[in-house]
N, C-alpha and C positions, 0 to 999 in steps of 0.2 A: 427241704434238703434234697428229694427228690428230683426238685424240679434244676437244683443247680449242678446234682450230679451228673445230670442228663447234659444239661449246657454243657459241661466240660467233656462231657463224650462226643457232641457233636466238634465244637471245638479241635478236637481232638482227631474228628475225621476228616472235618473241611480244609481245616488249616494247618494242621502238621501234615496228613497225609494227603493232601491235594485235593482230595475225590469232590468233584462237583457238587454240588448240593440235586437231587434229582430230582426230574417231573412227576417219578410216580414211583411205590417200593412195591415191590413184587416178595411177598415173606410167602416161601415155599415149606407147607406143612407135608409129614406124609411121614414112615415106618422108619423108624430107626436100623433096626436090621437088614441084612441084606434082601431083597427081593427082586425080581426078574419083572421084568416088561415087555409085553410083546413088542416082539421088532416092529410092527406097524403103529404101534402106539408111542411106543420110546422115539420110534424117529417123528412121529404128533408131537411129542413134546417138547424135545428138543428143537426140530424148526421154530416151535410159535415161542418157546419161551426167550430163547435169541433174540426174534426178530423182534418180539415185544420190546425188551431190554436198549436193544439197539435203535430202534424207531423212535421211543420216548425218553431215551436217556437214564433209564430207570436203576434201580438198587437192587438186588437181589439178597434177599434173607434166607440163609436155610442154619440145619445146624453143625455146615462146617466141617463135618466126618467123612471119613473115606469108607461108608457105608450105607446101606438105604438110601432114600430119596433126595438125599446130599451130592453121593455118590451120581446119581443120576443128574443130577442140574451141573456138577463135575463133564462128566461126560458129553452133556450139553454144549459146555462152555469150547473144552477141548477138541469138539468138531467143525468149529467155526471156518467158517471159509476160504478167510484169511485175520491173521494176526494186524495187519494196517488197519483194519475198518474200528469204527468207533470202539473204544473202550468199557469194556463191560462191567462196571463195581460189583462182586460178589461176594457180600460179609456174613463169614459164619460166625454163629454164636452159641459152641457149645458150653455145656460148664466145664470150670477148669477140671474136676475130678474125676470125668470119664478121658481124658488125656490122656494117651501113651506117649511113652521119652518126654513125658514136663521137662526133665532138666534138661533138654536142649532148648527150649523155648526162654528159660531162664538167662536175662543179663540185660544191659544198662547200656544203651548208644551202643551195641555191635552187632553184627551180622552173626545171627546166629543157621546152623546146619541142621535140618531135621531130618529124622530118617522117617519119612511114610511109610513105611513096611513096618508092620503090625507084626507081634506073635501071634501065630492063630493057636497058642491056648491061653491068651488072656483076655480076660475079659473087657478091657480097657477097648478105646479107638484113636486112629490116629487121625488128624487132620487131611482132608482134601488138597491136596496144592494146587488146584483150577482154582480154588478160591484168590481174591484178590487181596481180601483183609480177614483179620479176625479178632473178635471182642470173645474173650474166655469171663463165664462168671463164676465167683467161688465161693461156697455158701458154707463150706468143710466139709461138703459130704463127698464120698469117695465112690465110682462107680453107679451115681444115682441121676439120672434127669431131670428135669420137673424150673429150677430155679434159675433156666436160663431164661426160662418163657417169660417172667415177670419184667429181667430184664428188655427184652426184646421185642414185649407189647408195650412196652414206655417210650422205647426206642422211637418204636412208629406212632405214639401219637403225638411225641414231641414232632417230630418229623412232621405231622401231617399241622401241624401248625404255622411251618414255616411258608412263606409267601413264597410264590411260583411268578405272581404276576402283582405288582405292589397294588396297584391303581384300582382292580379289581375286587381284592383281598381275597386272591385265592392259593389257599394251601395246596400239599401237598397231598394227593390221593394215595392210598392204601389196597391193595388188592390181595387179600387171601386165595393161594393156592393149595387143593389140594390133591396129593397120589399117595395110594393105598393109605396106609396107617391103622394106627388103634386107636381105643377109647378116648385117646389124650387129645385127639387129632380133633373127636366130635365136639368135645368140649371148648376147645378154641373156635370152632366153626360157632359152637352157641354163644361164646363172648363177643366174635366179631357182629353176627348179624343185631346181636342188642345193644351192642353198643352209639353211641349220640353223637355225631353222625354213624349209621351203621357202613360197617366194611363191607364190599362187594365181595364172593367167595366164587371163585369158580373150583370145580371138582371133576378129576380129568374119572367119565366113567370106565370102569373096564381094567382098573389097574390094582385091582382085588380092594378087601378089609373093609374099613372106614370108608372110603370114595364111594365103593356099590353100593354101602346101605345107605348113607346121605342120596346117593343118586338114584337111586331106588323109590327110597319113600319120596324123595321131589317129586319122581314123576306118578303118582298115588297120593298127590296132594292137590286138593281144588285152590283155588284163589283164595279161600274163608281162611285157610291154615289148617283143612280138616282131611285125614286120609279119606278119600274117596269108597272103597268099600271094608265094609267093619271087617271081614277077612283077614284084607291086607295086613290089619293090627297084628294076629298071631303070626301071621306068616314074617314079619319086619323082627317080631321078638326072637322066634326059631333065627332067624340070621345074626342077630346079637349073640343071642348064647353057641350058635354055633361056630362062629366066626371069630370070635374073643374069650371062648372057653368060661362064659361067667353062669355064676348061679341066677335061679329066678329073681332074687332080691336087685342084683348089679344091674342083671340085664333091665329087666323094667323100671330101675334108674335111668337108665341110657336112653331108653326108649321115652320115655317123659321129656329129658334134654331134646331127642330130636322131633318130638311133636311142638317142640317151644322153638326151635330153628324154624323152624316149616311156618309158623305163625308170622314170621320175615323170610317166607321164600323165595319174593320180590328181589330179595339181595343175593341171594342162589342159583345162578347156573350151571349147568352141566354143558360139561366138553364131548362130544361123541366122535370118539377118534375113528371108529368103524361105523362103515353105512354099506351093508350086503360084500361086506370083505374088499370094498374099496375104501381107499385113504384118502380124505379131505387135505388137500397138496398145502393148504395155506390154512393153519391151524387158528381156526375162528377167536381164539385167546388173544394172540396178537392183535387183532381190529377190537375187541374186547378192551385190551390196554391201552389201545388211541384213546378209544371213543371213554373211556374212565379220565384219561388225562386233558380232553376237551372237554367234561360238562363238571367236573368236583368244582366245588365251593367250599367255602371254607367254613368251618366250625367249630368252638372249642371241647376243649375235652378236661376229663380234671384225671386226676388217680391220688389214692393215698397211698401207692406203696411206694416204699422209701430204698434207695441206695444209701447208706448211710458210708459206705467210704469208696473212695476211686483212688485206684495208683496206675497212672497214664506213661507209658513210654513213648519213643516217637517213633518205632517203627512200625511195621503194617498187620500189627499184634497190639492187645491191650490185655490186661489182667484186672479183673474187679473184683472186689472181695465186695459182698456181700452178706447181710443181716436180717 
């Protein structure tokens, strides 16, 4: 059921809504809330993640919010050069019940009006409009995240299924990004690198949370998967608990997840957007997502999780309910 849900999603994006099938998806992880970026980094990010996009043809995943790291790949989009140059796909996939104004988004073949201006005392978010599409999941929970990721890691391993180049049988490559974030962020960093083919992760350092301490412990990692000095261990946990407000228990959970990353740290790079307060002009991510969309091959993948119902419109919104 899964697997035919998923069909009718892609379905759904190739062929109602035009978007090219692409060479490579760029699913952008990082902080749901709002966060700042240094200006020399925010503009690292936005040149290379453009160029990447634009050079390879690529998809861009995030989750679609007019807040945190959404907001930022937004921003990205909206500095572009010019509007004529290639077309950028950017699908966000929040769940439907962190939504503010649902009922604008509500209706059947019409143009609907949405107002992206948020109250700022709700707790709700409202969608990005840099975005180009958006796939909403709804699992009935209201205010809660978590149940779009399930969608969203299917998304992309269907996607990395589909052939790029027939002759060759090569799929379509997968590239985890990551800025700032929480625990939730580290945890998807451990699903991709173990997963069969494992997904490439880059993580931009220096953009606080989750990114520092994966790019941290990286570099306190030998080749074996082992931190380099027994030190470093306390001092990785002190940055858990103090970084993410977690008790002894959570944190050296988390820290166990990232000694099991590190054991795929081959699939781990780091971005160093500063080198002695000068800016790398041409943000090494972008030659990163060439060089990922010249050598992937192709490899299957399974999942048991199940979409158990889709209701598809045709415009550049879908709504999933979820099970």
């Amino acid at each position: 059921m899964y697997f035919c849900a998923i069909m009718l999603l892609m379905h759904l994006m190739v062929k109602e809504w035009q978007m090219e099938l692409p060479k490579l998806v760029i699913s952008v992880h990082g902080g749901i809330q709002n966060f700042k970026l240094p200006s020399k980094i925010k503009q690292v990010f936005c040149k290379g993640l453009v160029k990447a996009a634009e050079t390879t043809g690529a998809w861009i995943f995030t989750e679609g919010i007019n807040s945190g790291v959404s907001k930022h790949v937004g921003d990205a989009l909206k500095g572009r050069a010019s509007p004529h140059l290639r077309k950028i796909f950017a699908v966000g996939i929040p769940p439907w019940g962190v939504i503010e104004n649902q009922s604008d988004l509500i209706g059947k073949d019409v143009v609907c009006l949405y107002q992206t201006l948020g109250n700022p005392l709700s707790k709700l978010s409202t969608l990005n409009s840099m975005h180009s599409h958006f796939l909403m999941a709804d699992d009935g929970t209201v205010g809660k995240y978590g149940n779009e990721m399930m969608l969203r890691r299917n998304l992309e391993k269907y996607i990395s299924l589909q052939k790029i180049h027939t002759r060759m049988g090569q799929g379509v490559p997968v590239v985890g990004l990551v800025v700032e974030g929480g625990p939730s962020v580290i945890l998807m960093v451990w699903e991709y690198v173990r997963a069969s083919p494992a997904v490439p992760v880059v993580v931009y350092e220096g953009t606080g949370r989750a990114a520092d301490i994966l790019a941290f412990t990286h570099k306190h990692t030998g080749d074996t998967g082992n931190i380099n000095e027994g030190k470093k261990d306390g001092r990785i946990l002190v940055m858990i608990q103090n970084t993410f407000s977690l008790g002894q228990k959570q944190s050296s959970h988390l820290f166990h997840i990232l000694v099991e990353c590190m054991e795929h740290r081959d699939s781990v790079s780091g971005v160093h957007a500063l080198n002695s307060g000068c800016l790398h002009l041409l943000l090494p991510f972008s030659l990163f997502a060439v060089s990922v969309v010249g050598c992937h091959g192709h490899s299957s993948c399974r999942s048991n999780d199940v979409i158990s119902k889709i209701r598809l419109h045709k415009g550049a919104c879908a709504y999933l309910y979820m099970e």
